[in-house]
C-alpha positions, 0 to 999 in steps of 0.5 A: 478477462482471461487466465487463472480466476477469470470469473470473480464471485461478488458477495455481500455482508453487514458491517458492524453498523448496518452498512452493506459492504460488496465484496469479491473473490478471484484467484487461485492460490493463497488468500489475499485480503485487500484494504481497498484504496479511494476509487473502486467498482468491482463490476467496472474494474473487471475490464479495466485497462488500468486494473486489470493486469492486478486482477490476472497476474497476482490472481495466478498466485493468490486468491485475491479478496477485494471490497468496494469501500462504504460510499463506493462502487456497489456497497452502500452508498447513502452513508455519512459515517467514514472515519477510521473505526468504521473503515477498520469493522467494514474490513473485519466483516468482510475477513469474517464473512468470506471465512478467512482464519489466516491470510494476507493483508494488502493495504493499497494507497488509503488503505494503509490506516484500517490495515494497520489496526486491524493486524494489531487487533487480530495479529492472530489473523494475519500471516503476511502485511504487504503496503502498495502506494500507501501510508500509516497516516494521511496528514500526520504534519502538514504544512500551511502549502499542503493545507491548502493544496489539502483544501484545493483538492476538496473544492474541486471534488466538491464541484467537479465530480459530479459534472458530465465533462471530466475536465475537474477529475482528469486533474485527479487522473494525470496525478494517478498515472500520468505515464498513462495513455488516453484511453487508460486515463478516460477509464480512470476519469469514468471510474471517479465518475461511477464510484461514488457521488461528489458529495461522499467523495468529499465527506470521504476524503475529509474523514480520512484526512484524521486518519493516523496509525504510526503510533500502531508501527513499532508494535507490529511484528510480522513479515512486511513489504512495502513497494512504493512508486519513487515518484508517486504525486498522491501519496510520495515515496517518504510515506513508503519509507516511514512505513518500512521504518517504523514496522521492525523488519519491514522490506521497502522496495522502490518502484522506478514509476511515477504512477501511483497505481503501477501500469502492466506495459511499465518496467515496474509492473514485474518487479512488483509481480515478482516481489509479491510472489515470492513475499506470499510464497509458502516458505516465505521470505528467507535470508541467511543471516551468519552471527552479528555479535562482532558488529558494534552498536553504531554499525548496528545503527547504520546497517538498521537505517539501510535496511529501512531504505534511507540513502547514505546521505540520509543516514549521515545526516541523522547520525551526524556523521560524514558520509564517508564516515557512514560508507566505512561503518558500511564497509566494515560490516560487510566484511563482518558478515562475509557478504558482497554484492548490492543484492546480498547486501541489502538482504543482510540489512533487512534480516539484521534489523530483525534482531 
């Protein structure tokens, strides 16, 4: 691996429970700490062609912090306990053993939960949260389908992982990156196979599964960005947009992909890029926002609604108005504030729901 951070440092530390958590640090720039998603190894996601463009382009611009969860990749694996609380202490004891005071916060894909309680625990801490394919709660409705689908899954983990064949995990990787080629999607069988056992794959994912931290959402209040494939079969584009609607002020960029981890050679892997640097740039993110007191409360409720990325169909429909009902309120709010053009737009939506 080559360019800005090209060796990373694995260190280890002691969760609150005994667990030993490994984790590794890589990257020039501002820290990042990442809540670490389902699958990781930070020895085999070094050379991975599935990684490894993460790893160099936002290690160019940030200090990255990432951890193998409890169960996985080179942290303890002989563990039972999986559930929120002892997720959340694995994430402080790494924050505290690297000797971060104030960084960012990535949560990726299962991650979103402990991220979550861990900003509204230590809101002192974290200076930006950022949401990559992730959610705030794993199951929060399900219907009896996705119950089932639910329990599907478990049995073909519980059966599958473990087998020398990948035939049981490729069903796993073709939802992951199915805009993948071979040889990425044979790395991502092999990294299911290495990262943990059959048996804490499957006690993992049920412990998850209760995870639910909306409730924490209207109580965060800090720069956020969510990006979120428009297509993603693991966790779907509404749990990106619940996310952005429920944290006041949230950005929600939507990712052209139907990869769940966006790959280096897709169209969306610079938009993603681009938007993370500019999010953890020093000044931070900025818009001009000229005087809203002419705006009225319905027009407020609209412009509020865009801002949290819901389509003009959408917002009529929660309104109970017509949709050109919804493009008038649009229009004259626009005027209003004296903007134009889909860009200038959106970013006026975004900065007035922070008022």
């Amino acid at each position: 691996m080559s360019g800005p951070g090209a060796q990373q440092q694995i260190r280890f530390c002691e969760a609150p429970d005994g667990v030993r958590i490994a984790y590794a640090v890589s990257g020039t720039g501002p820290p990042m700490l990442i809540s670490t998603c389902w699958l990781s190894h930070l020895q085999h996601d070094w050379e991975s062609p599935v990684w490894r463009h993460f790893l160099e382009d936002l290690g160019s611009f940030a200090t990255l912090i990432r951890y193998d969860e409890r169960g996985h990749g080179l942290s303890d694996w002989d563990v039972e306990d999986h559930g929120l609380e002892a997720r959340i202490g694995d994430l402080e004891a790494v924050a505290d053993h690297a000797g971060l005071d104030r960084f960012a916060l990535m949560a990726m894909a299962q991650g979103g939960p402990p991220a979550i309680a861990y900003t509204h625990r230590h809101p002192e801490r974290v200076s930006r949260l950022l949401f990559y394919s992730s959610y705030a709660a794993a199951m929060p409705d399900p219907t009896p389908e996705e119950l089932e689908l639910f329990e599907t899954f478990e049995q073909m983990i519980k059966v599958g992982f473990g087998r020398p064949g990948s035939e049981f995990r490729r069903v796993f990787t073709s939802m992951m990156i199915p805009g993948a080629t071979e040889e990425q999607m044979r790395w991502l069988d092999e990294l299911q196979r290495v990262a943990t056992s059959a048996s804490t794959a499957y006690l993992a994912r049920q412990q998850r599964a209760r995870a639910n931290c909306l409730p924490l959402l209207d109580q965060l209040d800090l720069p956020t960005l969510v990006l979120h494939g428009l297509h993603d079969q693991m966790n779907g584009f509404e749990c990106g947009r619940a996310l952005a609607a429920g944290i006041r002020g949230a950005r929600l960029v939507p990712l052209e992909t139907r990869n769940h981890i966006v790959l280096g050679d897709e169209p969306a892997w610079p938009v993603f890029v681009e938007e993370v640097r500019r999010f953890l740039a020093p000044e931070g993110p900025t818009v001009a926002v000229p005087s809203t007191s002419a705006i009225s409360g319905r027009e407020r409720e609209v412009l509020t609604l865009v801002a949290a990325g819901r389509t003009n169909d959408e917002i009529a429909a929660e309104l109970v108005l017509s949709v050109r009902t919804v493009e008038r309120h649009l229009q004259n709010v626009y005027v209003k504030l004296g903007v134009r053009g889909p860009s200038a737009r959106a970013a006026a939506a975004a900065a007035l729901a922070r008022t």
